[in-house]
C-alpha positions in Angstrom: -47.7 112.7 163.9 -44.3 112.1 164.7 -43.9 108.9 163.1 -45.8 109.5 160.1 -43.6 112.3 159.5 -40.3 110.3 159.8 -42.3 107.9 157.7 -43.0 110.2 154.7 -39.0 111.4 155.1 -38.2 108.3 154.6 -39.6 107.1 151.9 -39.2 110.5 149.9 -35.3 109.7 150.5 -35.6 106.3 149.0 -37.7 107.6 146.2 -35.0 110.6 145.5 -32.1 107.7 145.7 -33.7 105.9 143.2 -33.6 109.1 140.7 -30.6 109.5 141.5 -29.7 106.3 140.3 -31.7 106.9 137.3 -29.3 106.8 134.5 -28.7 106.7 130.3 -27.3 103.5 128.9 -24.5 103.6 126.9 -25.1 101.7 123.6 -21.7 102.5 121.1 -20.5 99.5 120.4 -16.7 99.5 120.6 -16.0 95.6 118.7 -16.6 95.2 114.8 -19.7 94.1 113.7 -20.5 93.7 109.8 -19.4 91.8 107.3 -16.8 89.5 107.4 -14.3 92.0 104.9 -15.1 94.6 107.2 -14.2 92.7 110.3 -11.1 91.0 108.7 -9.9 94.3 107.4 -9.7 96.1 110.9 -13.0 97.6 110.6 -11.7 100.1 107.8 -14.8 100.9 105.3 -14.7 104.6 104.8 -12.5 104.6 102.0 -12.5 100.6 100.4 -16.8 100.4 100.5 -17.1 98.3 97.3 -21.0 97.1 97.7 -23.8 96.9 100.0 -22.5 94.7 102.3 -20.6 98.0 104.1 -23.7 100.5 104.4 -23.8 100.0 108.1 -20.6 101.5 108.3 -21.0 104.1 105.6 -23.9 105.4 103.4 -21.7 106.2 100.9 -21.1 102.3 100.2 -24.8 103.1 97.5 -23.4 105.9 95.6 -21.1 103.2 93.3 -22.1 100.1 91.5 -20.0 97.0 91.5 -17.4 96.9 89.0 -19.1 95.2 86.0 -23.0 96.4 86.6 -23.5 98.4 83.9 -26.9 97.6 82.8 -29.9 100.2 83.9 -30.9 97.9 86.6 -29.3 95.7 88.9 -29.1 93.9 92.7 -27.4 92.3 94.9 -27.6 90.9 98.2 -26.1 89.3 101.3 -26.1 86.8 104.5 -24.1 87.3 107.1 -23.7 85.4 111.1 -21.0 86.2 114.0 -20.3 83.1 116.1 -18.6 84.2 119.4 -17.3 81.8 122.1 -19.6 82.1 125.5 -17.2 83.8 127.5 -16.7 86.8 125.2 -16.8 90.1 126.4 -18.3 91.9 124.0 -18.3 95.4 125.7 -15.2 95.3 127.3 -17.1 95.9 130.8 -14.3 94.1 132.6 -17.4 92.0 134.6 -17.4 88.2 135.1 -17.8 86.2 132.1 -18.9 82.7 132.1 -19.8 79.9 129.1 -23.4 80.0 129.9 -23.9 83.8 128.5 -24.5 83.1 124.9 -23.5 85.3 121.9 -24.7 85.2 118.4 -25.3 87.7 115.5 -26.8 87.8 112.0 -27.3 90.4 109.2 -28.8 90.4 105.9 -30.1 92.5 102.9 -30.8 93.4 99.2 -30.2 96.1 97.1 -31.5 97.4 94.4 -29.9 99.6 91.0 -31.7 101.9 88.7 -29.3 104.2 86.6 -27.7 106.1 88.7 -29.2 105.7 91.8 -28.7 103.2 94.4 -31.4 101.8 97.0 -30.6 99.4 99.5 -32.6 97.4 103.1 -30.6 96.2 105.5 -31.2 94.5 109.1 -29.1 92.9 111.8 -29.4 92.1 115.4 -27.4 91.0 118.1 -28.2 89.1 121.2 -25.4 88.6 124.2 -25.9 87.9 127.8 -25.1 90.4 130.8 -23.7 89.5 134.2 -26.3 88.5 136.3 -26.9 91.0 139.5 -26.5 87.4 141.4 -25.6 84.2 141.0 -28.9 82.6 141.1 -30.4 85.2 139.5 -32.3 84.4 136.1 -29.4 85.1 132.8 -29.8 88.8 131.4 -29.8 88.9 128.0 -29.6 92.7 126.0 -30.7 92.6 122.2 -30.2 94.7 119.5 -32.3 94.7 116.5 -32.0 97.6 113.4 -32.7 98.0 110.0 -31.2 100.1 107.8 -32.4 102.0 104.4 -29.6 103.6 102.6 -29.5 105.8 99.0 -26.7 106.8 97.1 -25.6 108.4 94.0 -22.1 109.3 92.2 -21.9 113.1 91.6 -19.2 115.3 89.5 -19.2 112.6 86.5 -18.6 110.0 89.1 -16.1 111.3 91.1 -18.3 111.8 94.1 -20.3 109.4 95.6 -23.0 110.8 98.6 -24.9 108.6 100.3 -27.7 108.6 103.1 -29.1 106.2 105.3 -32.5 105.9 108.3 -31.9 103.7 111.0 -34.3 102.3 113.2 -32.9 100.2 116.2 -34.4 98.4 118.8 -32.9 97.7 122.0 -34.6 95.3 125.4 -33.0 94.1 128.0 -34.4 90.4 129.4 -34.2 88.4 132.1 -35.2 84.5 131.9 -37.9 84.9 129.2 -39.5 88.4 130.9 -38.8 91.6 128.9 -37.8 94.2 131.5 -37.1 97.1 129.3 -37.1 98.0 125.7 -36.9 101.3 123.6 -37.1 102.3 120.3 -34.5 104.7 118.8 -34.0 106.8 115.3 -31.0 108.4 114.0 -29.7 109.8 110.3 -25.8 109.1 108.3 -24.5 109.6 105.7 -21.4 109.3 103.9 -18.8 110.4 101.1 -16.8 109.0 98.6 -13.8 110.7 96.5 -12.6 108.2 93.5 -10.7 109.9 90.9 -10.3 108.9 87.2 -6.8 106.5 87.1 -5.9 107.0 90.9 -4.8 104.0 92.4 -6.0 105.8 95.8 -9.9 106.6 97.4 -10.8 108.4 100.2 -14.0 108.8 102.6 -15.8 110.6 105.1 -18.6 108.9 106.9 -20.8 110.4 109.9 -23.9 109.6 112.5 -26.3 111.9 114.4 -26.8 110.5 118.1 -30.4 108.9 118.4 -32.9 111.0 118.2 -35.2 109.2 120.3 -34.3 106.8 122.7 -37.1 106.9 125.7 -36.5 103.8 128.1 -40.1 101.6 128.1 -40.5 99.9 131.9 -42.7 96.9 131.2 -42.7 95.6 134.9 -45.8 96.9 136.9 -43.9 99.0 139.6 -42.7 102.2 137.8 -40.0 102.6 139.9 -38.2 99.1 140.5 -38.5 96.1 138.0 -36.8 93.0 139.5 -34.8 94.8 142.0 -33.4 97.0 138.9 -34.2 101.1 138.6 -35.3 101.5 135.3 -32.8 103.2 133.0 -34.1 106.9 131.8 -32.8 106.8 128.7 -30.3 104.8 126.0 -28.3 106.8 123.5 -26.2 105.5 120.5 -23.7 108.7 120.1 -22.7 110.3 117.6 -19.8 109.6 115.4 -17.9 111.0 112.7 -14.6 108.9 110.5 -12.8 109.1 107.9 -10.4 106.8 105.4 -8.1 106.9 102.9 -7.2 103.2 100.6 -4.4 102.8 98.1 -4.9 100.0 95.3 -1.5 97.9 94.2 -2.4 96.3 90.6 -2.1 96.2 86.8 -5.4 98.1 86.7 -6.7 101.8 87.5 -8.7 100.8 90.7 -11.4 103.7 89.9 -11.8 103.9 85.6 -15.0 102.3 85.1 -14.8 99.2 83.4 -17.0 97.2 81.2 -15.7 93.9 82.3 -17.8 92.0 85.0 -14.2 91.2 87.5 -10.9 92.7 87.6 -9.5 89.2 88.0 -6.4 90.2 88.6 -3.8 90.0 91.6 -3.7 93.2 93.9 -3.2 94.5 97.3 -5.3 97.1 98.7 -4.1 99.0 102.0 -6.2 101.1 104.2 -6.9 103.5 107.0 -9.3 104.7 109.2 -9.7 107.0 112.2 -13.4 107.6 113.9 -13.9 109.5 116.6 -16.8 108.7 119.1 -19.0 111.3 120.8 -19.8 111.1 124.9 -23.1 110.3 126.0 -24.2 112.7 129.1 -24.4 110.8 132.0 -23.7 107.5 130.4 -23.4 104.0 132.0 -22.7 100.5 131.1 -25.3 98.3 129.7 -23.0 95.5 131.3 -22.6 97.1 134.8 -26.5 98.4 134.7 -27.4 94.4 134.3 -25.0 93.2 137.2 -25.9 96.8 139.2 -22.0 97.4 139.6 -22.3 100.7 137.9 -20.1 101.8 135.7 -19.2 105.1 133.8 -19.5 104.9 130.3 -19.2 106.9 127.6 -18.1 110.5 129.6 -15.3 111.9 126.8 -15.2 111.6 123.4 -13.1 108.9 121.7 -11.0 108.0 118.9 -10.6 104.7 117.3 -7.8 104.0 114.8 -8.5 101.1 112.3 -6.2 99.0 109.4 -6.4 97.0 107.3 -5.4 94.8 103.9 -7.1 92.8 101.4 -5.1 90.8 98.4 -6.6 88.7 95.4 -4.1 85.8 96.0 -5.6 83.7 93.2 -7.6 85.3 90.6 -11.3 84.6 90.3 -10.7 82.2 93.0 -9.0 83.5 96.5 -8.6 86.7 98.1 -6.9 87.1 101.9 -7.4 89.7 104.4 -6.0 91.2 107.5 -6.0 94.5 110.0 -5.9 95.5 113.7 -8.0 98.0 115.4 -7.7 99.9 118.7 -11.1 99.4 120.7 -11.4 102.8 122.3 -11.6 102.6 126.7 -15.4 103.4 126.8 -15.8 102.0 130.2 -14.0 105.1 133.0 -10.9 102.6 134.3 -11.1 99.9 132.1 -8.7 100.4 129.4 -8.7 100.0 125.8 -8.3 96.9 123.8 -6.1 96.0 120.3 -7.7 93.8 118.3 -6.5 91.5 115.4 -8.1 90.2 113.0 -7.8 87.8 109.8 -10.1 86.9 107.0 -10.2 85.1 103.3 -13.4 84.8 100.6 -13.0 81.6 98.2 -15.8 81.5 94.7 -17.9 78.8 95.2 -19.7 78.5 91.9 -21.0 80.5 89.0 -24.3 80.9 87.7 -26.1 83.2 85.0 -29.0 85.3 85.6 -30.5 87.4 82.5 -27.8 86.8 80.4 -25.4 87.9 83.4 -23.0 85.7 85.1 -22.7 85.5 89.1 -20.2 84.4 91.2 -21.2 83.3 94.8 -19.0 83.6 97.5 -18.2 82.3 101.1 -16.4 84.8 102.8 -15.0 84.1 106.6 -13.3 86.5 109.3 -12.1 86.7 112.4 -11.4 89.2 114.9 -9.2 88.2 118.6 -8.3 90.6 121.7 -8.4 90.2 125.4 -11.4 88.4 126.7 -12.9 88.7 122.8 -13.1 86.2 120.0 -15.3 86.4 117.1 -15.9 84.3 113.5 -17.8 86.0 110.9 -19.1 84.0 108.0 -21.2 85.7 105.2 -22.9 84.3 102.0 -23.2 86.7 98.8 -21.7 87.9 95.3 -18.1 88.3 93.8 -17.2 91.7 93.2 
């Protein structure tokens, strides 16, 4: 009797320790991801959001047509990839990083105009691998998969643009070619856009609700352990809310609608954002949950400061890019990072579509701090 009830004790203490270790992953991410004249401009969108290729950053990006697209109806669309060197860390976890931990991005989408309104579908994923918890361990591997429906309208004669988007995002976590866990989670934005009449300025405000679902799926037969690792309770994306302000340096007024399909025109545009980053109760590292060296993540809110400037060099032909962008310190003790980050977009050819001439564009970015490097390439329209 004795023994079985040392026995019971026993394993009621094991099963309370691994509660205890139960914990919410912490999926912000802290480096740049989008298109390549978000990522060579610092990350700065709230404010300079010109087409579709910026509605993961800001709904508002729908609420204004291209310069040009003045017909009833209109689209657009892009391509984008991120190629990162093997030994990136992309979460700034501070963990071993080796060449044989691959990471690659894409994005894409298509938009859609009708009068006033804007409608766009977005998608993008990103796949990068985690430190394993040993070094013969089969690679860990965490993927991120969303997409993204965003619509905007001006307001106020145009002087206000609103904008909303629904994001569903998929998150699993791998190891070898076995799915440990995966969840599915929700969550709302939107965004706003002030563009007066002959102002060479804009300003924006953007903002997201934390997930609203985000329940952790164990898809190894012991609900308590998968491959050595307590199943996560939870992963949250929190919420966030930025703002920017952009000043335009040209011949032109940067917001009086014009009839003309491109500016054409040299120009500098400079600008600034600031986001702030909610906590996530209880939070911990993707990275450090992968390895099992935990690690505090996401306890405090955050601020992130972003810049950034864009110049048509060449009209019609070349624009150049540049910014720098504080990577909040996420992970308790590790630090924040400064990043830097550089970019151009060259026309490749022309082409005419109903009557309409397009202009396709290679654009190319990149984005350097401790322990990160990134290239960002992206195939779409002149604006």
């Amino acid at each position: 009797m004795r023994r079985a009830t040392i026995t019971l004790t026993a394993a009621l203490l094991a099963l309370a320790g691994r509660r205890a270790g139960a914990q919410t992953l912490d999926l912000y991410q802290g480096t740049v991801m989008g298109s390549p004249r978000i990522v060579a401009m610092g990350g700065t969108a709230a404010a300079v959001s010109e087409d579709m290729t910026a509605t993961p950053a800001t709904a508002a990006a729908m609420a204004f047509r291209p310069s040009g697209a003045t017909d009833w109806w209109d689209w657009d669309f892009y391509a984008d990839t991120l190629l990162a060197s093997r030994d990136t860390d992309l979460t700034n976890s501070g963990l071993p990083a080796s060449p044989d931990r691959p990471v690659s991005a894409g994005a894409g989408g298509a938009c859609m105009y009708f009068g006033k309104w804007g409608v766009a579908v977005s998608g993008a994923g990103v796949s990068y691998g985690l430190p394993p918890a040993a070094a013969a361990a089969p690679p860990m591997t965490l993927s991120v998969d969303g997409s993204q429906l965003t619509v905007g309208r001006p307001f106020v004669d145009g002087r206000l643009g609103l904008g909303v988007s629904l994001a569903v995002g998929e998150f699993s976590i791998r190891q070898g070619d076995a799915t440990l866990f995966d969840m599915t989670a929700v969550s709302f934005a939107g965004g706003v856009s002030l563009r007066l009449p002959d102002k060479p300025w804009r300003a924006g405000l953007s903002g997201r609700l934390p997930t609203i679902s985000g329940s952790v799926t164990n898809n190894c037969a012991e609900p308590t352990s998968c491959s050595g690792f307590v199943p996560p309770t939870a992963g949250e994306m929190p919420w966030q809310l930025g703002g920017g302000f952009a000043w335009r340096f040209g011949p032109s007024a940067w917001n009086q609608p014009r009839q003309t399909l491109f500016r054409d025109e040299r120009a500098l545009v400079v600008t600034a954002d600031v986001a702030v980053i909610g906590p996530v109760t209880g939070g911990m590292s993707v990275a450090g949950f992968a390895a099992q060296m935990p690690q505090a993540s996401g306890r405090t809110v955050d601020v992130s400061a972003r810049f950034g400037a864009e110049a048509e060099v060449v009209p019609a032909r070349l624009r150049v890019r540049a910014g720098s962008y504080w990577e909040p310190e996420r992970i308790a003790g590790r630090g924040g990072r400064v990043h830097g980050t550089l970019g151009a977009e060259l026309k490749l050819f022309v082409f005419s579509f109903l009557s309409r001439e397009r202009r396709v564009r290679l654009a190319l970015a990149g984005d350097v701090a401790d322990r990160y490097q990134n290239i960002a390439l992206s195939l779409g329209f002149w604006h």
